[in-house]
C-alpha atoms as a printed R data frame, in Angstrom:
    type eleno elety resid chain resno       x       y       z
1   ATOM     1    CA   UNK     A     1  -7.345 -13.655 -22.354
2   ATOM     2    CA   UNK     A     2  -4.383 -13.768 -24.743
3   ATOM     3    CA   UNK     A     3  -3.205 -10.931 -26.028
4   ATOM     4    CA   UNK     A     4  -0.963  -9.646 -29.511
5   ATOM     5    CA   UNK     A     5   2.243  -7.986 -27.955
6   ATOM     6    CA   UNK     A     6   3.980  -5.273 -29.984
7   ATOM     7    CA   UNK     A     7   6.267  -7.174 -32.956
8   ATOM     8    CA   UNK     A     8   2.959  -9.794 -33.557
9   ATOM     9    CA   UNK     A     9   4.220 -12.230 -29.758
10  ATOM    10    CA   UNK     A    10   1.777 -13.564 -28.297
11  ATOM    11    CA   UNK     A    11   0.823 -13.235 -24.105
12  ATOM    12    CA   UNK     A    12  -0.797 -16.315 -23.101
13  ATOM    13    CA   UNK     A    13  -3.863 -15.874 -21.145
14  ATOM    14    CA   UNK     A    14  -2.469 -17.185 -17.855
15  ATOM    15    CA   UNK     A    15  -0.010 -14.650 -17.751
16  ATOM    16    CA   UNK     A    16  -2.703 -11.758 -17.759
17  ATOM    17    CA   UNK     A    17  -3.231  -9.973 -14.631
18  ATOM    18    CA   UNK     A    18  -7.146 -11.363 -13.441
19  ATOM    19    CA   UNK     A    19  -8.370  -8.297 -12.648
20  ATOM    20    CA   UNK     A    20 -10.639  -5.795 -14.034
21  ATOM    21    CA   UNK     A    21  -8.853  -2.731 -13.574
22  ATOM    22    CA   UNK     A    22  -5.220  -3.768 -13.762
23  ATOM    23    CA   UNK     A    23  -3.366  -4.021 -16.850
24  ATOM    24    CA   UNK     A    24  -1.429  -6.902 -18.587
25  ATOM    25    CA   UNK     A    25   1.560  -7.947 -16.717
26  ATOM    26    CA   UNK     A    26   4.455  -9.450 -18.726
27  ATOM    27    CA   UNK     A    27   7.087 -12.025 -16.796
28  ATOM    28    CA   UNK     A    28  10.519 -11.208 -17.098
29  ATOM    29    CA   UNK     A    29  12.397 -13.446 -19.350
30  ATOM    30    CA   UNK     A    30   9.433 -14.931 -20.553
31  ATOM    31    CA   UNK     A    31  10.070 -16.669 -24.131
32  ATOM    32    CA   UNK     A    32   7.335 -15.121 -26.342
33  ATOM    33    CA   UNK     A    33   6.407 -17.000 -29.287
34  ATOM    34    CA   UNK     A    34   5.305 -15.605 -32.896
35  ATOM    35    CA   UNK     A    35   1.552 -15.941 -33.374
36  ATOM    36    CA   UNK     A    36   0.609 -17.764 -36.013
37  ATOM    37    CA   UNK     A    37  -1.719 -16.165 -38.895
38  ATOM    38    CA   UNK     A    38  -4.307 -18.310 -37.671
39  ATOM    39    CA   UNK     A    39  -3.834 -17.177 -33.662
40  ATOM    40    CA   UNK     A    40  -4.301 -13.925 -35.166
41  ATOM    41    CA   UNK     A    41  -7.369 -14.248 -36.875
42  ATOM    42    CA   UNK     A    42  -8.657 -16.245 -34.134
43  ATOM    43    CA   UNK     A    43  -7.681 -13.722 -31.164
44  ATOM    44    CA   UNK     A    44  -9.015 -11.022 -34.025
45  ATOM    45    CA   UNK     A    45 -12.425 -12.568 -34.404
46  ATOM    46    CA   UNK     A    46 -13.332 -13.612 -30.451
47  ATOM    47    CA   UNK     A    47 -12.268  -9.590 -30.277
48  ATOM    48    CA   UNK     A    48 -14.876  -8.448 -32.234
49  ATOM    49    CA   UNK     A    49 -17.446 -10.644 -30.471
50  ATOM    50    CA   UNK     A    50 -16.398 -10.516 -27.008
51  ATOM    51    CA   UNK     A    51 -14.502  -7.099 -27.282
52  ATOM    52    CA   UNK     A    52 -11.755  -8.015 -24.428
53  ATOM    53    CA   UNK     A    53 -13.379 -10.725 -23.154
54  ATOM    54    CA   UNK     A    54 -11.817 -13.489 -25.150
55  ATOM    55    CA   UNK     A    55 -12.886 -17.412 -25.593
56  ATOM    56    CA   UNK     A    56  -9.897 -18.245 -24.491
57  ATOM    57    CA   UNK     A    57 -10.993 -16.989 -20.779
58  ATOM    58    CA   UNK     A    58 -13.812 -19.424 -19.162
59  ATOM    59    CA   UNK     A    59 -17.012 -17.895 -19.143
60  ATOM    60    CA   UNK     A    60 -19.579 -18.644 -16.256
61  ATOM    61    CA   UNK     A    61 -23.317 -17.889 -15.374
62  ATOM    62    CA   UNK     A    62 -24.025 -16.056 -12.474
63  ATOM    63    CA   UNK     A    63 -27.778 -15.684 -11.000
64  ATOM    64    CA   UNK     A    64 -28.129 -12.937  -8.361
65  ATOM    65    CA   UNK     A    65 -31.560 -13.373  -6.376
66  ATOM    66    CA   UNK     A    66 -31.977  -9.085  -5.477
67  ATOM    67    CA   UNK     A    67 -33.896  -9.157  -1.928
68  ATOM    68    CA   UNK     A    68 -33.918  -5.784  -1.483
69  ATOM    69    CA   UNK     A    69 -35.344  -4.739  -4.925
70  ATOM    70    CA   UNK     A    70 -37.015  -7.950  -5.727
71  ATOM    71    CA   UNK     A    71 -35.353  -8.808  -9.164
72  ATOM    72    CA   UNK     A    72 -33.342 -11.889 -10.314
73  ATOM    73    CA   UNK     A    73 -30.489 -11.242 -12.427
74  ATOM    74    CA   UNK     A    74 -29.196 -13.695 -15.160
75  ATOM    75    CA   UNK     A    75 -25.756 -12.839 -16.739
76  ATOM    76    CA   UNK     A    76 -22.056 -14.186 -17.983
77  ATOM    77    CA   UNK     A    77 -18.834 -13.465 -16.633
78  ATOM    78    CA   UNK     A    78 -15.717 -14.473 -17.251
79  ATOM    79    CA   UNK     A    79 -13.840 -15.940 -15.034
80  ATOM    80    CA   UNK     A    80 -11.016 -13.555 -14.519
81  ATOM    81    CA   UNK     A    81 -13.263 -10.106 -13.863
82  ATOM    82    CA   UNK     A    82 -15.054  -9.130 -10.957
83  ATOM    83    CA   UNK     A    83 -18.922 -10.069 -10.922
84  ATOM    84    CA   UNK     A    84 -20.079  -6.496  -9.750
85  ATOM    85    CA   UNK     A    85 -17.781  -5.103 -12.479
86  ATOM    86    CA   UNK     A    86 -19.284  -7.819 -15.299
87  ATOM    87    CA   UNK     A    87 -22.534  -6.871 -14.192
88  ATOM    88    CA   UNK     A    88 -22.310  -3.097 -14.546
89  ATOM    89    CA   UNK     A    89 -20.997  -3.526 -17.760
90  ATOM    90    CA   UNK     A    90 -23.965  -4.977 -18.639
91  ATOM    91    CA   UNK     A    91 -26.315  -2.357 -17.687
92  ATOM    92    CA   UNK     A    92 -27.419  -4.910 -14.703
93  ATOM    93    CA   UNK     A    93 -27.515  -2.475 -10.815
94  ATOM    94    CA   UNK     A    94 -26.149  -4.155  -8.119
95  ATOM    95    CA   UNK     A    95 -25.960  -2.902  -4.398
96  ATOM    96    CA   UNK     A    96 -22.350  -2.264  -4.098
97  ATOM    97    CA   UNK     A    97 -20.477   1.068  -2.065
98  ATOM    98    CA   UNK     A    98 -16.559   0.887  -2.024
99  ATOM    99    CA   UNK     A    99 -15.646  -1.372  -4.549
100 ATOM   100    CA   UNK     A   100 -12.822  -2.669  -2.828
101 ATOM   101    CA   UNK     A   101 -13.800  -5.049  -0.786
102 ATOM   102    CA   UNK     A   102 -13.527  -3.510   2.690
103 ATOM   103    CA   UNK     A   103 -17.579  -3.196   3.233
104 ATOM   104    CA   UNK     A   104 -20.810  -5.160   2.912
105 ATOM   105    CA   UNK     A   105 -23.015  -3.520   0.738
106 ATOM   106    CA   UNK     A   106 -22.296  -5.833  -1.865
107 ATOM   107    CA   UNK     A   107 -22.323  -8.882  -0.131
108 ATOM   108    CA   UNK     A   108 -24.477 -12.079  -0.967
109 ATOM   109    CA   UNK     A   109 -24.611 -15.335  -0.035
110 ATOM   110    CA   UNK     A   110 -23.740 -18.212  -2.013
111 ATOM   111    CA   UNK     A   111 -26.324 -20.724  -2.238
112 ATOM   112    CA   UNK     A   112 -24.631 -22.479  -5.135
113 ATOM   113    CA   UNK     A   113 -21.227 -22.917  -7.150
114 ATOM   114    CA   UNK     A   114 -18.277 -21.575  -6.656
115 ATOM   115    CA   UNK     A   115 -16.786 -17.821  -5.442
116 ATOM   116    CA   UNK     A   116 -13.151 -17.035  -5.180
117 ATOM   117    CA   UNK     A   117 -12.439 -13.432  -3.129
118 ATOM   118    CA   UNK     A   118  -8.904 -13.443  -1.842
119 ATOM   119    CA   UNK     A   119  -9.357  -9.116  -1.840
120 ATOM   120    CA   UNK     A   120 -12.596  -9.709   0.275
121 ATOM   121    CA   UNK     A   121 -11.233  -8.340   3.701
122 ATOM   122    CA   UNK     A   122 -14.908  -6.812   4.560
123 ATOM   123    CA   UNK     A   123 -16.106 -10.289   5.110
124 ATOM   124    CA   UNK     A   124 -14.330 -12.540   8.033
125 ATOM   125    CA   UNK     A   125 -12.751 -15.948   7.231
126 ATOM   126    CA   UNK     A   126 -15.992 -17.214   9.199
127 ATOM   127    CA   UNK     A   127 -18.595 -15.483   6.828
128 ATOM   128    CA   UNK     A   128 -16.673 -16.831   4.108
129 ATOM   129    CA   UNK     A   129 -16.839 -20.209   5.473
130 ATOM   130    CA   UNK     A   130 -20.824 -19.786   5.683
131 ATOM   131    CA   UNK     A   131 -20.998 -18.981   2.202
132 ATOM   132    CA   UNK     A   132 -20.993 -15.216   2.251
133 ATOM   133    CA   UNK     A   133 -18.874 -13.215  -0.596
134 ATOM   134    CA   UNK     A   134 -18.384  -9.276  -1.924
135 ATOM   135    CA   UNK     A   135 -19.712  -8.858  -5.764
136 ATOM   136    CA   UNK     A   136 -17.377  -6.499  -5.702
137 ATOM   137    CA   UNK     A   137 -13.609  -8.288  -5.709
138 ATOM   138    CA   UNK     A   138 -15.344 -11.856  -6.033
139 ATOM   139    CA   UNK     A   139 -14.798 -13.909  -8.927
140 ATOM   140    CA   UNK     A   140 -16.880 -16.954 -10.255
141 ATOM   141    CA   UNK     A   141 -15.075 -20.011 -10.777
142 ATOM   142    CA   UNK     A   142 -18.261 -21.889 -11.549
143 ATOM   143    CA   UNK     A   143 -21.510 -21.391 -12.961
144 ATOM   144    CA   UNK     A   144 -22.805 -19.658  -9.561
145 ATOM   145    CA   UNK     A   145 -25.996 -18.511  -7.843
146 ATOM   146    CA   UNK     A   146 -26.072 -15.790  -4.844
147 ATOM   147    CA   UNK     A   147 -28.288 -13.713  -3.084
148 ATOM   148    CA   UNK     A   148 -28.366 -10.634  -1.967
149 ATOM   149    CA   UNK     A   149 -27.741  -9.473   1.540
150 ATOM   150    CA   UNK     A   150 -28.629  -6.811   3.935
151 ATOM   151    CA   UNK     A   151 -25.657  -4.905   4.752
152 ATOM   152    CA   UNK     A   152 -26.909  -4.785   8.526
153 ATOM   153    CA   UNK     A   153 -27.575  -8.023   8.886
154 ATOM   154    CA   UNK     A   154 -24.217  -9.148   7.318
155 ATOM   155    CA   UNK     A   155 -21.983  -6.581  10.042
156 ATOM   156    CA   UNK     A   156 -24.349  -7.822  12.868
157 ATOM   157    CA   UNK     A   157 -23.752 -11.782  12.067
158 ATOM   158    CA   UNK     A   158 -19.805 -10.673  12.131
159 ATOM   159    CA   UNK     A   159 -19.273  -8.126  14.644
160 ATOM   160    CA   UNK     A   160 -22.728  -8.342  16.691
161 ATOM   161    CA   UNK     A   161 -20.952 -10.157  19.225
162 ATOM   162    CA   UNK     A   162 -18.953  -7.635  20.213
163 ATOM   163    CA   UNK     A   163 -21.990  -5.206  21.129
164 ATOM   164    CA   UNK     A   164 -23.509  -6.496  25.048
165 ATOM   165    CA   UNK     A   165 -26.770  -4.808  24.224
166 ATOM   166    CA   UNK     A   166 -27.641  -5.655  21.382
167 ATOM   167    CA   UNK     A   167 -27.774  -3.727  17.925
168 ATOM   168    CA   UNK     A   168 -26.982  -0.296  18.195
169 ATOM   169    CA   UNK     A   169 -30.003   1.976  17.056
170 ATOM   170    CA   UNK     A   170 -29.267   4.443  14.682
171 ATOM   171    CA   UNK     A   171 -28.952   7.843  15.544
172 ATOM   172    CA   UNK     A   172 -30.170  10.354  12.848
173 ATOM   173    CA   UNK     A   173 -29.143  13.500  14.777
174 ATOM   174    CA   UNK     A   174 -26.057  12.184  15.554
175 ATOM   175    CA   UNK     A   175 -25.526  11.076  11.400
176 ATOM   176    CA   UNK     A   176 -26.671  14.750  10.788
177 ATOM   177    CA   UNK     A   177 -24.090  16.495  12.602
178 ATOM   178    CA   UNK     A   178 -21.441  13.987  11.501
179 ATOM   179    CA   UNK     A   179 -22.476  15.094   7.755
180 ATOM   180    CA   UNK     A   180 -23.124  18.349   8.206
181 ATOM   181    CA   UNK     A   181 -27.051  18.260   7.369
182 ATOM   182    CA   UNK     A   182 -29.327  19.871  10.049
């Protein structure tokens, strides 16, 4: 999304950090350019109808099929902010947990268009191949549609392997004493 520097220069949108929660990164020695009355107005008015979310940024749908609750969700995101983030914005509640990337709560499966996740380190290289992706640092480069997974099922299909027995049964007593509830 371009943005109106200090002094009326204006920051291309390519050279905005894509990211939700990180703020506009400049380029040294970048040659800024004056914007024009009419860049102004224009930047101005896509402002007060998209708020930060600017035209200039591609927008994209995004369907997410909710197993767990039963709901489908319909919504638009642009292209450089997180889904899960989009989505909460939007009053829309999506399973998510650490919001970094490192778990599966928030993971779906693709079943069409196109998810980019380079922060997705909760989800192996594998998964990703499969069409699995994290809400949470994934971005839509297309008009997309996922579904929901179980976070169980996702860590069995990538570390179940590693278990000779099988899934491991949960233990409430021993989750009690870890967390202090008895």
């Amino acid at each position: 999304m371009a943005r109106i520097l200090q002094g009326g220069f204006l920051l291309p949108a390519c050279l905005v950090t894509p990211s939700h929660r990180l703020s506009s990164q400049i380029i040294p020695n970048l040659n800024l350019v004056k914007a024009s009355a009419a860049q102004k107005e224009d930047i101005q008015r896509d402002s007060a109808v998209f708020g930060t979310k600017e035209c200039l940024v591609p927008h994209h749908k995004v369907t997410v099929h909710d197993r767990q609750r039963g709901v489908r969700h319909e919504f638009v995101v642009p292209e450089d902010q997180y889904i899960l983030h989009t989505a909460e914005d939007q009053s829309i509640t999506l399973p998510f947990s650490c919001r970094h990337g490192c778990c599966t709560a928030c993971a779906v499966r693709v079943k069409s268009g196109q998810l980019y996740q380079p922060e997705a380190l909760g989800i192996s290289a594998e998964l990703k191949e499969k069409g699995y992706g994290l809400l949470c640092v994934g971005f839509a480069l297309s008009d997309i549609e996922v579904e929901t997974q179980d976070e169980d099922e996702v860590y069995w299909l990538q570390f179940g392997q590693y278990f000779a027995r099988g899934p491991v049964d949960r233990d409430d007593y021993a989750l009690e004493l870890a967390t202090g509830e008895e």
